[in-house]
N, C-alpha and C positions, 0 to 999 in steps of 0.2 A: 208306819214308823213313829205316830206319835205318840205311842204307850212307850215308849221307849225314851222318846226326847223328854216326856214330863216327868219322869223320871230321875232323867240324867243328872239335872241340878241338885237333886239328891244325894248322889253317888257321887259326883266329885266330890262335895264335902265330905261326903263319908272317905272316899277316897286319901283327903287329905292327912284324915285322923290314921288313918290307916298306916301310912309313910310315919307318921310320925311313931308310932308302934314297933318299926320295921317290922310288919307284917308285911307289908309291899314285895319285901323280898324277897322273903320268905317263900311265896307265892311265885315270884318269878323265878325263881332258882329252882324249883321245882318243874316250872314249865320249860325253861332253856333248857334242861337235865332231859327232858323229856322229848323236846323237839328233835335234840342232836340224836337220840337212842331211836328214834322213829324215820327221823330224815337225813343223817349226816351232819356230819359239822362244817358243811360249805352253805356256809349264808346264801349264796350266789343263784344255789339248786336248791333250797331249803325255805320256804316262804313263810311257813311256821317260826322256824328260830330266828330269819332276818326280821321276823313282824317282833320276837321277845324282845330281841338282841335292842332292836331301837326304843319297844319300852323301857329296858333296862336302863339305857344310857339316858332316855328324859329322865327318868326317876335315881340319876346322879350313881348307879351302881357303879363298883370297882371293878377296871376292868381284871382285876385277880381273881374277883369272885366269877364272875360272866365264866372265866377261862375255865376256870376250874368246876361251874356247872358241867360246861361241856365237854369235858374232859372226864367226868361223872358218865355221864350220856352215853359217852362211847367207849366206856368200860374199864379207861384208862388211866381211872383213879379210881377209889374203892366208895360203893357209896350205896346207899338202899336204894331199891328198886320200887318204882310209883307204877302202880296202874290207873288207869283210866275208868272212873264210873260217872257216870250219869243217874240222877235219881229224880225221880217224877214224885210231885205229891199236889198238895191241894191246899191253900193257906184261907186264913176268915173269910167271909163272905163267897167262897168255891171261887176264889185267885188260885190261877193253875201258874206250879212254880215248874221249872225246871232247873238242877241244881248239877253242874258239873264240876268233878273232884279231880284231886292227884292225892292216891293216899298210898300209904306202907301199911297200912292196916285196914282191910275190907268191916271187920266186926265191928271197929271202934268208929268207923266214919258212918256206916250205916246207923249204929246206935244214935250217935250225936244230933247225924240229920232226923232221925226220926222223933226224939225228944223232945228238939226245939220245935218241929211242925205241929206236933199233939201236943206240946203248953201251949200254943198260938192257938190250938181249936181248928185244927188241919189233919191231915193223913196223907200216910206213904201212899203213892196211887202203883198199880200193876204196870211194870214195862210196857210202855208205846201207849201208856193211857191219855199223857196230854205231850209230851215229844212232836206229836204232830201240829202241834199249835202254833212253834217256832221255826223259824228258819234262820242259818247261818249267814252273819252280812260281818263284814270290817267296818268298823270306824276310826277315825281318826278325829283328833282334836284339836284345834288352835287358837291358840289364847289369841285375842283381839290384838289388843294394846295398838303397836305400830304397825299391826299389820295390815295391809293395801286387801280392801273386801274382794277388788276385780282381778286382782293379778292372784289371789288364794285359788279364785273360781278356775279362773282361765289354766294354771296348772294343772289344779285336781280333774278339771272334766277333760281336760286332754291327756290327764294321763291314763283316764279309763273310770271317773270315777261314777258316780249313777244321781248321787244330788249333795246339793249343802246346805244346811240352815240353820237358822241366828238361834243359840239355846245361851241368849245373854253376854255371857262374858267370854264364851268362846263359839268359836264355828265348828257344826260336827261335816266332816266330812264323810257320805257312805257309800260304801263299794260293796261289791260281789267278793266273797272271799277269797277267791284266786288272785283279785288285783289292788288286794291291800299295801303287800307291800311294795309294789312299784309307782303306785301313788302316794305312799310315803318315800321313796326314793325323789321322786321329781320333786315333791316340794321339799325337801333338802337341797337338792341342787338349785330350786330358783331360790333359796335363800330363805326358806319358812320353814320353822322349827315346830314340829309337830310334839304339844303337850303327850299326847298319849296314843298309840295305836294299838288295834288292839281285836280279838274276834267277839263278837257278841251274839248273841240270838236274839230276833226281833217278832213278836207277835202277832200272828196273823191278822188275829182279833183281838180285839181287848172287852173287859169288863171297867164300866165306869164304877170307882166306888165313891163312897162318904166320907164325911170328916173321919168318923168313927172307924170305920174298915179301915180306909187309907192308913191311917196312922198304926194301926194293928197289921197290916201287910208290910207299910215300909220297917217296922220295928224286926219283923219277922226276917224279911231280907237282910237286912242290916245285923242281923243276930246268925244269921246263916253266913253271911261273907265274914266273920271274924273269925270261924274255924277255920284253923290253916291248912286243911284239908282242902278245901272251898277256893277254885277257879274262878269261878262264873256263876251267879245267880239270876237267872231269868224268870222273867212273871209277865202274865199280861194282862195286869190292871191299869188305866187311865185314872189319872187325879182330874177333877175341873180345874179351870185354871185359879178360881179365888179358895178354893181350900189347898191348893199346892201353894200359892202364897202366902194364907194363912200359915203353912207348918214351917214352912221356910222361915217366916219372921219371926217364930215362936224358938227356934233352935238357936 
């Protein structure tokens, strides 16, 4: 997990910028459009759209817009159709990405990802060339602040979850993808407002890299997640921890 946590503090800021873009939403009206059209529009039986449905509402969305995704979804309002791709490649220093989409256009998402991986000094890799590298986990997030460290724990692992640890200014809470959203359901109900839920891919292995790579891979990711085609960006590179602090204090 921890090519993933040194990360993180990256991605939430990016995150931030991201919201403020309304690209956020972009991206999520896309995936609730897409959960409802694959799962139903019953949050209840739907663990995919109750897992959007709760990002949505941390990231302050309407609930007009939410309705009206899902109303998309199930065909009941007129709307483009997203499919679902996956693209594998290979970023500097052979950081294997994995790169999940919702696009209305296969030609133009494929072009885009393969553009920015070849200006970074990367390549498209052959389906299942590094897929196998990651595996599907849930995270959740919770800002500290007032929040009680033992009474987060004591929810989260009762309600099924697998571990939690300190990534600064929030707790990542991780599950198995099946019981994300009922561990974000409990900590609602005991009263802890989950910043983000959410599915990710976590690498098996990582490669450590350098000041130099690092900052060439996160540039890379970072340039990948701003197309709005662009779900989920995975990679599994390790920062050390004094050059992950150096890039931080430099931003």
């Amino acid at each position: 997990m921890s090519g993933h946590s040194k990360w993180s503090t990256i991605k939430r800021r990016k995150g931030a910028i991201d919201a403020k873009r309304g690209k956020i939403f972009t991206k999520l009206i896309r995936e609730i459009t897409v959960a409802a059209r694959t799962g139903g529009e019953d949050p209840d039986s739907n663990p995919r759209l109750r897992s959007a449905l709760q990002t949505a509402r941390s990231n302050n969305m309407p609930t007009a817009t939410i309705d009206r995704a899902i109303r998309k979804g199930m065909g009941d309002e007129a709307g483009v159709t997203y499919d679902e791709i996956a693209y594998e490649g290979y970023g500097p220093g052979g950081v294997a990405f994995l790169i999940d989409t919702l696009t209305d256009n296969r030609n133009r998402t494929t072009s885009e990802v393969r553009h920015l991986l070849t200006k970074a000094g990367g390549s498209m890799g052959d389906p299942g060339s590094v897929a196998w590298l990651f595996e599907l986990r849930g995270l959740i997030a919770v800002e500290k602040g007032d929040q009680d460290e033992d009474e987060i724990m004591m929810v989260a692992l009762d309600a099924g979850a697998e571990d939690i640890s300190d990534e600064g200014d929030v707790w990542e809470i991780n599950t198995l993808p099946t019981d994300l959203a009922q561990v974000a359901d409990a900590l609602r109900e005991g009263g802890i407002t989950p910043g983000r839920v959410e599915f990710i891919r976590v690498a098996k292995t990582t490669v450590e890299v350098g000041r130099d790579v690092a900052g060439k891979v996160i540039r890379l990711a970072e340039n990948l997640e701003d197309l709005d085609d662009v779900q989920r960006v995975s990679a599994n590179f390790e920062i050390p921890e004094d050059i992950l602090h150096e890039l931080s204090s430099t931003e």
